[in-house]
N, C-alpha and C positions, 0 to 999 in steps of 0.2 A: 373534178369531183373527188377524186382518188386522194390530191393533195392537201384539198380544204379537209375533209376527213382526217389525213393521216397529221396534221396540222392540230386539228382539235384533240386530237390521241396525247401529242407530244405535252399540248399546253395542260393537259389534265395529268399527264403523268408528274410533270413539274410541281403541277398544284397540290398531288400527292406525296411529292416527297418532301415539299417546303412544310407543311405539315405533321409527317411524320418526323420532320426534324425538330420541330420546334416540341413535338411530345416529348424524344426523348430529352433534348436540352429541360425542358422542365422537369421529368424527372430526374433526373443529373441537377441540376438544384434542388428540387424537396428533397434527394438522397444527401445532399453535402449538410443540407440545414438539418435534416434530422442526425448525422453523423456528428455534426455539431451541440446539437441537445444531448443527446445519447453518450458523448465523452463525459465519465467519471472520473473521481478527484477521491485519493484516501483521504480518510478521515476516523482520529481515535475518539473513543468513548469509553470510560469508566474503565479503560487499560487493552479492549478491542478496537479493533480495524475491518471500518467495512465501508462504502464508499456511496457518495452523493454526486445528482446531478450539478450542472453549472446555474439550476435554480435554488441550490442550498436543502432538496429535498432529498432524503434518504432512500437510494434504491440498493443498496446491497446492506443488508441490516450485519455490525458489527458483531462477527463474531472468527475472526481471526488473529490470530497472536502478532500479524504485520502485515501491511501490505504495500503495493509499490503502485505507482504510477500506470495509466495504459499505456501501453506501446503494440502497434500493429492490429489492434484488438483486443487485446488479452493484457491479463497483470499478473505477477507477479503475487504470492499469497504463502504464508506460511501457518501453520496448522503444530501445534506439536499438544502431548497429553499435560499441560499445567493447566489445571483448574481456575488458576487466577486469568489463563488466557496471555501469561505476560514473556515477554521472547526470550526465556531463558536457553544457552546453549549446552551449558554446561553435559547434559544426558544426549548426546546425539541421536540416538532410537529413538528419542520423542519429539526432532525435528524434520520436520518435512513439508518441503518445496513442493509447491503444484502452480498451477495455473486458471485464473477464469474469466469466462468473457463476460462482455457486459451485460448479462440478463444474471449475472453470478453463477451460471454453470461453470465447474470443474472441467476445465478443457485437457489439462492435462494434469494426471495425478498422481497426486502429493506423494513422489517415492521418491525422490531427490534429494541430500545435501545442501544442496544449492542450484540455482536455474538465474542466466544471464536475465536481464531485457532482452525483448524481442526485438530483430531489425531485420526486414526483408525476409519475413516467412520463419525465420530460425533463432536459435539461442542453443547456449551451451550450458551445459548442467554437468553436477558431477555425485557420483557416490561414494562413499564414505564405508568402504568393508571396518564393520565393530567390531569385526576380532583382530586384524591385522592392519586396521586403519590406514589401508592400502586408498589408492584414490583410483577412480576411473572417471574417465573424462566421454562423454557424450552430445552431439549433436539431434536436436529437437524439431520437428515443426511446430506448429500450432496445436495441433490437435496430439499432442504429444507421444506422436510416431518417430522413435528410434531412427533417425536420415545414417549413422555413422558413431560408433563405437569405436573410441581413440587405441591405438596400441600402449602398452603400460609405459612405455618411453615419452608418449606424447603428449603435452599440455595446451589445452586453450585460454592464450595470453590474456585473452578480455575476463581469464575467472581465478588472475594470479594479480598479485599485490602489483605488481611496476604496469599491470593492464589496466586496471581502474580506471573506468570512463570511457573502454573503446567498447565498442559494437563486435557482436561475437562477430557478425559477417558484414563485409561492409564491399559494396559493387562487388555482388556474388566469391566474395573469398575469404577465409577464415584463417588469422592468424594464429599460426602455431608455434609452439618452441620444445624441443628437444631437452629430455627431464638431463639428462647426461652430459651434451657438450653445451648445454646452454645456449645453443643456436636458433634461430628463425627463419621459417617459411611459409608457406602458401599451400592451405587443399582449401576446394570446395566442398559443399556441403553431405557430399556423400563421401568425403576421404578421400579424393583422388589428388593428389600431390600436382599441385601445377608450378608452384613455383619451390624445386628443391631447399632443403634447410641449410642455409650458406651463409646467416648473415649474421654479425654480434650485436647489433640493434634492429629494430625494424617497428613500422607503424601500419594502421592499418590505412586501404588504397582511399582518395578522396582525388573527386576531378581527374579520376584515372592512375592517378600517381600516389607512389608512398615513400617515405623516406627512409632508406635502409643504409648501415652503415657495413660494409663491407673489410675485412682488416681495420684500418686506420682513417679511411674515408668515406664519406658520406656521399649518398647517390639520389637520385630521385628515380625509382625505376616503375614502369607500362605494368600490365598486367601477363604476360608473357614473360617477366623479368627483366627485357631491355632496358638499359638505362638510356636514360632520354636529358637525364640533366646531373653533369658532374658537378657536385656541390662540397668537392675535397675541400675550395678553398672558405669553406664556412665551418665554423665550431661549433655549430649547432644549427638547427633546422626544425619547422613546426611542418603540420600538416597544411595542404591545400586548401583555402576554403574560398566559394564563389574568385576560381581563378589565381588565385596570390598566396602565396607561403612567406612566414617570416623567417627569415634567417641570418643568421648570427656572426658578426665579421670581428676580429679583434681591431684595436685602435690603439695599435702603439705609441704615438703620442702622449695618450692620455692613461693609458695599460689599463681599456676598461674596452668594458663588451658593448656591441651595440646593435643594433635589429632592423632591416629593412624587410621591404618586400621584393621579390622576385614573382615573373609571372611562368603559366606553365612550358615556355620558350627558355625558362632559363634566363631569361631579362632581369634587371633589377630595373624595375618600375617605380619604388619609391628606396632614396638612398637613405642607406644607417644611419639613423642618429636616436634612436631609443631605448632607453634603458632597459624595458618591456615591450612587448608587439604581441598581439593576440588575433584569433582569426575573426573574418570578414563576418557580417551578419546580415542581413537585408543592408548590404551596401557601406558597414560603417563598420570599423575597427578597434578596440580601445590602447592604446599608446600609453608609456609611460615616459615619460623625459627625468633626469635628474641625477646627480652622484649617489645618493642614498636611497630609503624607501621613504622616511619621514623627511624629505624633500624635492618627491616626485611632483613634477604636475600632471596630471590627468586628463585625457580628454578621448576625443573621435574622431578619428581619421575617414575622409572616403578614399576610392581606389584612388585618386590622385596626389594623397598626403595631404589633402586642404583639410585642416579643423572643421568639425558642424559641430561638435558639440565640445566644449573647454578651449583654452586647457589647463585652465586652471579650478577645476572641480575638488572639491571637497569629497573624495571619491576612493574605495579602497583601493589595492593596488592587484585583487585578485581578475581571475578574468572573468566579465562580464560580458553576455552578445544582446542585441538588439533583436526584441522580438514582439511580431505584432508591432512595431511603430515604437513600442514603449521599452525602455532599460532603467532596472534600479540603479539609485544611487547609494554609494557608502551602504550596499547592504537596506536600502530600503528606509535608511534614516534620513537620506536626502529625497526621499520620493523615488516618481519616475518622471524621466525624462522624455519628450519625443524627439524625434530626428533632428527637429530646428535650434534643439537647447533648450525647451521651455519646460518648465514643471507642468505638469499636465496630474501629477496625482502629488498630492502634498506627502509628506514624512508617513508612513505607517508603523514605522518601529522607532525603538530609542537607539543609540548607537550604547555597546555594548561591549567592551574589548577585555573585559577579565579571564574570557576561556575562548581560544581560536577555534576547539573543534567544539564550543556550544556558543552559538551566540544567537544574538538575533536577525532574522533573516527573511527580506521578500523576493522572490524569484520569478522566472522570466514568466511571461502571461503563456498561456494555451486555450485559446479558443474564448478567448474575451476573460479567463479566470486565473488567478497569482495566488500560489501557496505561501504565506506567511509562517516561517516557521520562531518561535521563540526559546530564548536559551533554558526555560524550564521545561521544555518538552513539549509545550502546546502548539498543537498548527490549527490553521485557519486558512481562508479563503477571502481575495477579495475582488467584486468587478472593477472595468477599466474604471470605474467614479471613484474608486478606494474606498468602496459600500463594502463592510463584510457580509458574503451571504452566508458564512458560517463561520462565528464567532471564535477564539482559539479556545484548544479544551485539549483533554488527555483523559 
């Protein structure tokens, strides 16, 4: 009797937990689908910035002089006293950096110079002393609680001209560099030095690894500083992405430079022969072959070096990654591609090559949506059909 009992207990506890799982699993999807609705897109209006859902309706009414992308929750917003609302920098006292999440609350406020993207909780900001236009360098959370106040010696590379494009923190470390010797190293988010300042290059960690040049050679070193992969005998070296780093061998034969992959053993996995090599993206790389730029052929590699997409694409020669299934081509004049090579979204810009830092531009999707930007300053939005849900404007 005792067993049949303690039998029925068991099979009712079961039956209790297969259900409570399958609650939370539902809500764990209604949270990812509404997190999905809920991702906002800038957007200008009549020389404001203020930001729409991925159904092309206005939930942050423009009235900022700029604003940025979400990342981690939060964007990026600038605020300064021009009437016209328009991003002049000229008077620094009338600009200033803050942050809002998506309901447009002011998460953290606008007393900044300048404030990174968020990545992993943090961003690096800095201020601007108006009398002595001295800099100080600071570390952010979200809610824009002071984590670390840099010493006057100290820069965060991701908010200095040769850092453009890194993450202030990237697998909990923040690159930094020495105002004086010019050097690089490693703190965490509250200042604590983990990896001393040693190095005369250095990148930020991905797949545990970063490439740091030490004197005259190049390392691939852990987060501890070990180096784990001698890469002296390379001229050059990218970052890690899903597994593979490109890196750079001479070819004396031909006295031209040329790009493999290596994996994080230190392997060369796919042997040199590219003019260019960019990093890995949902599985797919973009390559350049050729002696020139205007006789590259183009295309996509997977981790094996088999072509899926080109290689002979009509296709810029900047770097482009695969996102969401789809990658512009030429900037968006060739459409988008999917992984198989097919045009999946026709052309949405003209091609345009009179100004390289204005042209016309459609970029990687986020959450089913691609900002189109054009060379007179108007951005727009469009879904994976190449439907604008919001028409370009400025």
């Amino acid at each position: 009797m005792k067993k049949r009992l303690m039998k029925k207990s068991i099979i009712w506890v079961l039956i209790i937990i297969l259900i409570m799982a399958a609650i939370i699993i539902g809500i764990l999807a209604v949270n990812k689908k509404n997190n999905e609705k809920t991702l906002l897109y800038p957007i200008q209006v009549d020389g404001k910035w203020g930001y729409i859902n991925k159904m092309g309706k206005m939930v942050v009414e423009p009235t900022y002089a700029w604003a940025d992308d979400f990342h981690d929750g939060v964007a990026i917003v600038l605020l300064n006293n021009n009437s016209d609302g328009s991003k002049d920098t000229k008077d620094q006292d009338s600009v200033k950096y803050g942050a809002i999440d998506m309901t447009g609350k002011m998460v953290v406020k606008p007393d900044f110079s300048y404030i990174t993207k968020y990545n992993e909780g943090v961003a690096g900001a800095i201020q601007v002393d108006a009398m002595t236009y001295d800099l100080t360098y600071f570390i952010l959370d979200r809610k824009g609680k002071i984590l670390y106040t840099l010493p006057s010696e100290m820069q965060i590379v991701s908010m200095l001209f040769n850092g453009m494009g890194l993450q202030t923190q990237s697998e909990g470390l923040v690159l930094v560099q020495d105002d004086k010797t010019e050097m690089y190293g490693y703190i965490d988010r509250n200042g604590k030095i983990i990896i001393p300042i040693q190095y005369h290059e250095a990148s930020s960690f991905s797949d545990g690894l970063a490439l740091v040049k030490n004197d005259k050679h190049y390392q691939y070193i852990d987060k501890t500083g070990k180096v784990l992969i001698d890469a002296s005998q390379y001229i050059s070296g990218k970052s890690f992405s899903e597994g593979l780093a490109a890196v750079a061998v001479q070819n004396k034969d031909r006295s031209t430079v040329e790009y493999g992959y290596i994996d994080t053993k230190g392997n060369m996995k796919i042997e040199p022969k590219y003019a260019r090599a960019y990093s890995f993206s949902e599985g797919l790389a973009k390559v350049c072959v050729g002696d020139s730029i205007n006789e590259y052929s183009i295309g996509y590699i997977d981790e094996n070096g088999a072509y899926k997409i080109g290689p002979t694409l009509n296709d810029s020669y900047d770097e482009t990654l695969i996102s969401e299934g789809l990658v512009p081509i030429a900037n968006g004049a060739g459409g988008y591609m999917n992984k198989d090579g097919k045009v999946s979204i026709a052309p949405v810009v003209t091609k345009d090559n009179d100004n390289y830092l204005k042209h016309n531009m459609a970029e990687e999707f986020r959450n089913g949506i691609a900002k189109v930007s054009l060379s007179d300053g108007r951005i727009g939005y469009i879904d994976r059909t190449g439907r604008y849900i919001w028409t370009p404007r400025k």
